[in-house]
C-alpha positions as CSV (number, residue, x, y, z in Angstrom):
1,X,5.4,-2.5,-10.6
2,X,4.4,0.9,-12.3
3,X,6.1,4.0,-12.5
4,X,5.3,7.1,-13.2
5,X,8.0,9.9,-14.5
6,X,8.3,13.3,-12.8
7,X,9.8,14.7,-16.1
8,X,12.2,17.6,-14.7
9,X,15.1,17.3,-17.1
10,X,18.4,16.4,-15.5
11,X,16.5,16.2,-12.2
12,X,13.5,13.7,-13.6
13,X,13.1,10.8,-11.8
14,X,10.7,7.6,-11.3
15,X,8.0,7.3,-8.5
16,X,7.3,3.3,-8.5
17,X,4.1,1.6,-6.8
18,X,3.9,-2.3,-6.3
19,X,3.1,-4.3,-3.5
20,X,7.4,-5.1,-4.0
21,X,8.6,-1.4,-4.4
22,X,10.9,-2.1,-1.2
23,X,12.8,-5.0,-2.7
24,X,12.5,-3.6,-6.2
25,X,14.2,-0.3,-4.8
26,X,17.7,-2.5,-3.7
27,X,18.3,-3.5,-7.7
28,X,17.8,0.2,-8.5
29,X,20.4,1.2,-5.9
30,X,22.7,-0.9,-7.7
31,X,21.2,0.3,-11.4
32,X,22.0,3.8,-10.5
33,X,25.4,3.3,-8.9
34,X,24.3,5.0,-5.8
35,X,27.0,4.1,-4.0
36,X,27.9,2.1,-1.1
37,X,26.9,4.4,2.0
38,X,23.1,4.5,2.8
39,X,21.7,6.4,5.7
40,X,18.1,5.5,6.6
41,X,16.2,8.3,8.4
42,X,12.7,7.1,9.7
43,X,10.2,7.2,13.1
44,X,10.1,5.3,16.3
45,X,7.2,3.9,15.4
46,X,8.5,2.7,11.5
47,X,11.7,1.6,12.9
48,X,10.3,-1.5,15.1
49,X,7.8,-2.2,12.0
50,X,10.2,-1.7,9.0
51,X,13.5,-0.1,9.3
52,X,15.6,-2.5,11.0
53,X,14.2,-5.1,8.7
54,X,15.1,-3.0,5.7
55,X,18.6,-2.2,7.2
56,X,19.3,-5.9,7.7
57,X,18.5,-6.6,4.2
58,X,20.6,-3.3,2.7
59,X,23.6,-4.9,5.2
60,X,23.2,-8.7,3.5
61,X,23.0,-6.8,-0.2
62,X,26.3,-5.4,0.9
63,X,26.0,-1.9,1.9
64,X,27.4,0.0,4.7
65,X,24.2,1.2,6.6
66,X,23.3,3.9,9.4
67,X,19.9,4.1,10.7
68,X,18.9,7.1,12.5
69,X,15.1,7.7,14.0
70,X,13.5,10.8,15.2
71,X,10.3,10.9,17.4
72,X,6.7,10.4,15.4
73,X,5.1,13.4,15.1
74,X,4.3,16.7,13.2
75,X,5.9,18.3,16.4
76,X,9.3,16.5,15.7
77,X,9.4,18.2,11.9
78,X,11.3,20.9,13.5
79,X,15.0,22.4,13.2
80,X,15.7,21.1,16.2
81,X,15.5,17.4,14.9
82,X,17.4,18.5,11.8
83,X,20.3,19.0,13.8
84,X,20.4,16.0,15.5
85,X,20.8,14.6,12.2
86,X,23.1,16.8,11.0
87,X,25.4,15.8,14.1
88,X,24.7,12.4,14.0
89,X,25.5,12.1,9.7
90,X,28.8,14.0,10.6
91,X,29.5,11.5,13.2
92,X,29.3,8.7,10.7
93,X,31.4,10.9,8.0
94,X,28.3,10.8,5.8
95,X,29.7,12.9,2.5
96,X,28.3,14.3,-0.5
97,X,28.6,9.9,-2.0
98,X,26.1,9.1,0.7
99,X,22.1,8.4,-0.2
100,X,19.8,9.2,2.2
101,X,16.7,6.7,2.3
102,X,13.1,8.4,3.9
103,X,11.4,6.0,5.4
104,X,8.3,6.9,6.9
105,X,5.1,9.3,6.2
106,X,5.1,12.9,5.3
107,X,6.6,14.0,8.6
108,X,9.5,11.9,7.7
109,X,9.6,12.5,3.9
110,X,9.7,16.8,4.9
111,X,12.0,16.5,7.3
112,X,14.8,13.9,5.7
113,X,14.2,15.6,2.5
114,X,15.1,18.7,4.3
115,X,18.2,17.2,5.8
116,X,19.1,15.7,2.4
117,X,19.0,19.3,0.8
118,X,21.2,21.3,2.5
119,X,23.7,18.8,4.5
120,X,26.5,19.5,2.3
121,X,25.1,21.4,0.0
122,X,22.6,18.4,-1.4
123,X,23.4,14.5,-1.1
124,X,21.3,12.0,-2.8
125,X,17.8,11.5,-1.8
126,X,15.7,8.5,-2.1
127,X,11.6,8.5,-1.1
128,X,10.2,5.5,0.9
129,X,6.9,6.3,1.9
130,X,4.9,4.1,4.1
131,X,1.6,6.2,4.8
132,X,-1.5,6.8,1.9
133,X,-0.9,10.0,2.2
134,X,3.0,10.4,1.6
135,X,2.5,7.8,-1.2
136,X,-0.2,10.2,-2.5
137,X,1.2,13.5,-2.5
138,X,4.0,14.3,-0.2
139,X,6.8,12.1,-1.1
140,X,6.5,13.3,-4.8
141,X,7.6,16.7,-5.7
142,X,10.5,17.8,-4.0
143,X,9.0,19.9,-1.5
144,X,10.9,19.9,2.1
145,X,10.2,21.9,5.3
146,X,10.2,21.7,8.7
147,X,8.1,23.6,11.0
148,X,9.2,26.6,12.9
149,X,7.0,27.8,16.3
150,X,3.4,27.3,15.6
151,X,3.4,27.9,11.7
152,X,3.6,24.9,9.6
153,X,6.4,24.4,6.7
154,X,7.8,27.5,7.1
155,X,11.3,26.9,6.5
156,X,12.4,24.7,3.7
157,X,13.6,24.5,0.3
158,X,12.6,22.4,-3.3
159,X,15.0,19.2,-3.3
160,X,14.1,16.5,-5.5
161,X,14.6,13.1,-5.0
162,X,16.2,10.0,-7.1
163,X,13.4,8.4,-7.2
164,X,10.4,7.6,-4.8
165,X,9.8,3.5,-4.0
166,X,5.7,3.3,-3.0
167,X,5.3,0.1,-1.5
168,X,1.9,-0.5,-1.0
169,X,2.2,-3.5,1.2
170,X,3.3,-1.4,4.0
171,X,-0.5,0.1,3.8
172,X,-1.7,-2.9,5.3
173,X,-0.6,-2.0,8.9
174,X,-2.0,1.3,8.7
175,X,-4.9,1.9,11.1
176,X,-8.3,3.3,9.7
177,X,-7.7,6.7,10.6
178,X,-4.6,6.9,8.4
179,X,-6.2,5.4,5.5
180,X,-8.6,7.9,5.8
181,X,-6.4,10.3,6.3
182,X,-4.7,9.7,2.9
183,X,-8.2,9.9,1.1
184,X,-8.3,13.8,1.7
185,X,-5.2,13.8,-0.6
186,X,-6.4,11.8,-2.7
187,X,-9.8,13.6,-3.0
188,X,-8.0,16.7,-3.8
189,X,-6.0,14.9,-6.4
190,X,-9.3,14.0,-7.7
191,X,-10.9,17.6,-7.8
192,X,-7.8,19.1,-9.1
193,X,-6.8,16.9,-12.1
194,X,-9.1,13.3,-12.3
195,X,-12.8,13.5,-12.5
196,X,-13.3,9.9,-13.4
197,X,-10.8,9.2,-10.0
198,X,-13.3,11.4,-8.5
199,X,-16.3,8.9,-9.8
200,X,-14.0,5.5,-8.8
201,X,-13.7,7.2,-5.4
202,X,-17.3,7.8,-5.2
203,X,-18.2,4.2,-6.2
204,X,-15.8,2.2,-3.9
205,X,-15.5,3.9,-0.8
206,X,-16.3,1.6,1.4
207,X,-14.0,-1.3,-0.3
208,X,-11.2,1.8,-0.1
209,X,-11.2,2.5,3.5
210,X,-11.1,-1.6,3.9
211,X,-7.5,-1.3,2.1
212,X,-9.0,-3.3,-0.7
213,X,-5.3,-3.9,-2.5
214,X,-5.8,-3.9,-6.1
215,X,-8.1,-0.8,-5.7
216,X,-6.2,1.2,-3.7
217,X,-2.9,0.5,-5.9
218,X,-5.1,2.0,-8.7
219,X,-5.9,4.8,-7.1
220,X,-2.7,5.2,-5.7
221,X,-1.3,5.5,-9.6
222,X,-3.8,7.8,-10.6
223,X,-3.5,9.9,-7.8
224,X,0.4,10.0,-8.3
225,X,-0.1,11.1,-11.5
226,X,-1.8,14.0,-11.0
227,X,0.9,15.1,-8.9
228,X,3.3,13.9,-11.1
229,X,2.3,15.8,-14.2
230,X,1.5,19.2,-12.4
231,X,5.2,19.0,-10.8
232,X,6.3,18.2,-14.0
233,X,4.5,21.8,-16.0
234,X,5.8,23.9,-12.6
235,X,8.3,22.5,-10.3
236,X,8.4,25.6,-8.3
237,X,5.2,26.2,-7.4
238,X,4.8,29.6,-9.8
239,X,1.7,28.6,-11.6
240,X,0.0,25.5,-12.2
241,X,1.3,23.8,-9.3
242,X,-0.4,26.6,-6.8
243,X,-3.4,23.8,-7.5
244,X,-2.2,21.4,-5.3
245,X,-3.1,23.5,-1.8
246,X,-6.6,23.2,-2.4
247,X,-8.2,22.9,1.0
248,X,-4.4,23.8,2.4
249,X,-4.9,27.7,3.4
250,X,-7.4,26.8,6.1
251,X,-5.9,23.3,6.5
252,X,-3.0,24.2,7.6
253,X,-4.2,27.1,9.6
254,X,-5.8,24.5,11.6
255,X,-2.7,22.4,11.9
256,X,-1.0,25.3,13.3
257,X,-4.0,26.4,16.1
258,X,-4.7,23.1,17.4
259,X,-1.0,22.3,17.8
260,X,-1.0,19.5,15.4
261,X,-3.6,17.4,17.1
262,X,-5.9,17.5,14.4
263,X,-4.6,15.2,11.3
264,X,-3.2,16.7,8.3
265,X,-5.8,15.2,6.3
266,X,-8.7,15.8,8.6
267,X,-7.5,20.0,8.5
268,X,-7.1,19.4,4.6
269,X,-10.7,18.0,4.1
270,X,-12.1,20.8,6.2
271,X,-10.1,23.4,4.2
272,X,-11.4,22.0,1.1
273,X,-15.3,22.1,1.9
274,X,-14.2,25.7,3.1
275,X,-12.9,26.3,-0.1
276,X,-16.0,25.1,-2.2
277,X,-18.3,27.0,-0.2
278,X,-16.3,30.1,-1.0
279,X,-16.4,28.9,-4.5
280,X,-20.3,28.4,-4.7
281,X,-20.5,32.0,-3.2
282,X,-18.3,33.6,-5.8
283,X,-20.9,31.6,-8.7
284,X,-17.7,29.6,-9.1
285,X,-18.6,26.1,-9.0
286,X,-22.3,25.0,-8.7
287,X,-23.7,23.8,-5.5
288,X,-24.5,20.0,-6.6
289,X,-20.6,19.7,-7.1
290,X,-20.0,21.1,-3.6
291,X,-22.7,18.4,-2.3
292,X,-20.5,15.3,-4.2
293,X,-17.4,16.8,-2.9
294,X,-19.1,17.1,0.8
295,X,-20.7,13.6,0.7
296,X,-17.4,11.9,-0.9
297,X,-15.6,13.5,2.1
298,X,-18.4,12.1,5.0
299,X,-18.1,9.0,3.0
300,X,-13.9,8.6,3.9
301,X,-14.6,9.2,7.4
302,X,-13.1,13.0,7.5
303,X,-14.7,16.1,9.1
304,X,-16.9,18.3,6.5
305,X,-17.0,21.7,9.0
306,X,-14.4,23.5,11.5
307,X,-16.1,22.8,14.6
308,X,-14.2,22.9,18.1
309,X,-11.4,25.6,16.7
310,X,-11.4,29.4,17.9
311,X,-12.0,30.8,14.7
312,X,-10.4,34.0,15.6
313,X,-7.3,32.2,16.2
314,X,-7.5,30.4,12.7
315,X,-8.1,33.6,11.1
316,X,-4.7,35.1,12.7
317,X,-3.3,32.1,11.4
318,X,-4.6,32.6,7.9
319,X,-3.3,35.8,7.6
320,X,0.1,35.0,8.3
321,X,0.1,32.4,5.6
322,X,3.0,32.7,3.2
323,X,-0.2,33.5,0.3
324,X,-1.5,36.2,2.0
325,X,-1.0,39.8,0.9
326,X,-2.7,43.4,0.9
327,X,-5.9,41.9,2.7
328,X,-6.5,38.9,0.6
329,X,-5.4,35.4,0.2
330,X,-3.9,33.6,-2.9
331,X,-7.0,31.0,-2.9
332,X,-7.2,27.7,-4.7
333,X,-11.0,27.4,-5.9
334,X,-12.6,24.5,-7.1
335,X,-14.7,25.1,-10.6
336,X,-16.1,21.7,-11.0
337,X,-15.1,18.3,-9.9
338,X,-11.5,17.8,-11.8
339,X,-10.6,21.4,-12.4
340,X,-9.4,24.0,-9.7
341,X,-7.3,27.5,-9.9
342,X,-5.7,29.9,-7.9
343,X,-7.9,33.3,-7.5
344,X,-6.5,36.3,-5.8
345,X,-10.1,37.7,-5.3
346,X,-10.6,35.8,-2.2
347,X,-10.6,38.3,0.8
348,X,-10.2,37.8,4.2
349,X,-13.4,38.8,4.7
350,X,-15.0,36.8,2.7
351,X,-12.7,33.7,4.4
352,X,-13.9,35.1,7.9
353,X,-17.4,34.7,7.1
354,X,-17.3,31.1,6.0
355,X,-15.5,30.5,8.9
356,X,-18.2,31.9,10.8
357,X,-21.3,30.3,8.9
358,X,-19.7,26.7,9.7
């Protein structure tokens, strides 16, 4: 199993990937002396597939285990689902000793994290992600938020976990879609921080979006690591770390208009050819990295244009985004494949009329 270090002094941790994370993660409970009292937090659709398997195994090893679920969803990431779990914790007298296990994909990882944070004041926090995506980027980091009305991650907080377990046999039962979703993560990963993941992606799509183990777990690492080491220069997203919402502005503006029906990585990808065309019109980046970036996303099987959205509705959204100020939007532009900043020079204007060529 590999792990990579999110090196945040006293709060560094671990992030571990392995086809066994999931049974390497009960010996580190014990390693680290977490304590007796585990509380798993995961999805309908995650319990029947892994959590009452993991909570049986937890309960043979000897803990005391609670397993609470929430509704799958982006529209369950809300604070009305954090208080259900802050009334059901109380009921089981979970205390500051308790370690909260996320098990599930981003909407899971956000919202437990959340609950993790500020139950108490902050109880332990462990990362089980069972999505590409979450294993990718969300579950590393420590950002939590839940959603509030139509605007996504809106309230939240920076909580990081004790370590993150990325089991990468769980990817097996993931459906196409959500392998592709993932990919637009991992693309971004790759224009940010890893040109030569960039060229591996590029090469082996096809064996990618067929789960192909061995090459996905690579990926998976290198992918990580991106995240890992930008978290590591700017844990509070002041600088360097701004890099990481490439393709998010627009993304999650589209989140946000279409109610969530549109995937997370399907908004991300669109945001991110948004972002390169805007790029290419500022004499950023030149166009034949735009075209790799536009036929590497075709190839995963995610959308290249906003089609199908009222752009006047996405453009309200924009401008309510947490970047936006004084009629322009703290932008992350992509300079060439493996390098990106941010760029307060992008106007709404100028977003508008991208909008409006695609």
């Amino acid at each position: 199993m590999h792990a990579i270090r999110v090196s945040l002094g006293a709060r560094s941790y671990n992030t571990y990937i392995g086809a066994s994370a999931l049974d390497e993660m009960i010996v580190h409970l014990r390693r680290a002396k977490a304590g007796n009292r585990l509380i798993i937090i995961t999805n309908t659709t995650v319990l029947e597939l892994y959590g009452l398997r993991l909570k049986e195994t937890l309960l043979s090893a000897g803990f005391e285990v609670s397993l609470f679920s929430v509704p799958d969803g982006e529209g369950f990431k809300s604070l009305e689902s954090a208080g259900r779990l802050y009334t059901e914790m109380s009921e089981v007298f979970a205390d500051r000793s308790t370690t909260m296990l996320a098990l599930g994909g981003g909407v899971i990882g956000d919202l437990a994290g959340f609950v993790a944070g500020t139950y108490m004041r902050g109880i332990p926090l462990i990362q089980l992600p069972t999505t590409l995506l979450s294993q990718v980027d969300s579950s590393i980091g420590g950002k939590t938020a839940v959603n509030y009305g139509r605007l996504k991650n809106q309230i939240g907080t920076f909580y990081q976990p004790r370590a993150v377990f990325c089991d990468t046999s769980v990817l097996k039962t993931l459906a196409a879609e959500h392998i592709s979703n993932g990919f637009a993560e991992i693309i971004k990963s790759a224009v940010i921080g890893d040109r030569e993941l960039f060229g591996i992606l590029t090469r082996h799509t096809a064996e990618l979006q067929a789960a192909d183990g061995q090459l996905l777990e690579t990926i998976i690492k290198r992918a990580a690591a991106v995240k890992a080491r930008i978290v590591s220069r700017d844990e509070h997203d002041n600088g360097v770390r701004n890099t990481l919402n490439l393709g998010h502005t627009i993304g999650h503006a589209i989140e946000s208009v279409t109610s969530f029906s549109i995937s997370h990585g399907a908004a991300i990808a669109m945001g991110m050819v948004a972002a390169g065309r805007i790029s290419v019109m500022m004499e950023l980046m030149p166009p034949h990295e735009l075209e790799a970036l536009i036929n590497l996303i075709d190839g995963a099987g995610l959308p290249t244009s906003v089609t199908g959205i009222n752009v006047a509705d996405l453009f309200n959204a924009i401008k309510h985004d947490k970047k936006a100020t004084n009629g322009s939007v703290k932008f992350i532009l992509p300079l060439r494949i493996g390098r990106a900043v941010a760029s307060d020079k992008v106007t709404l204007d100028l977003i508008a009329e991208v909008l409006t060529e695609q």
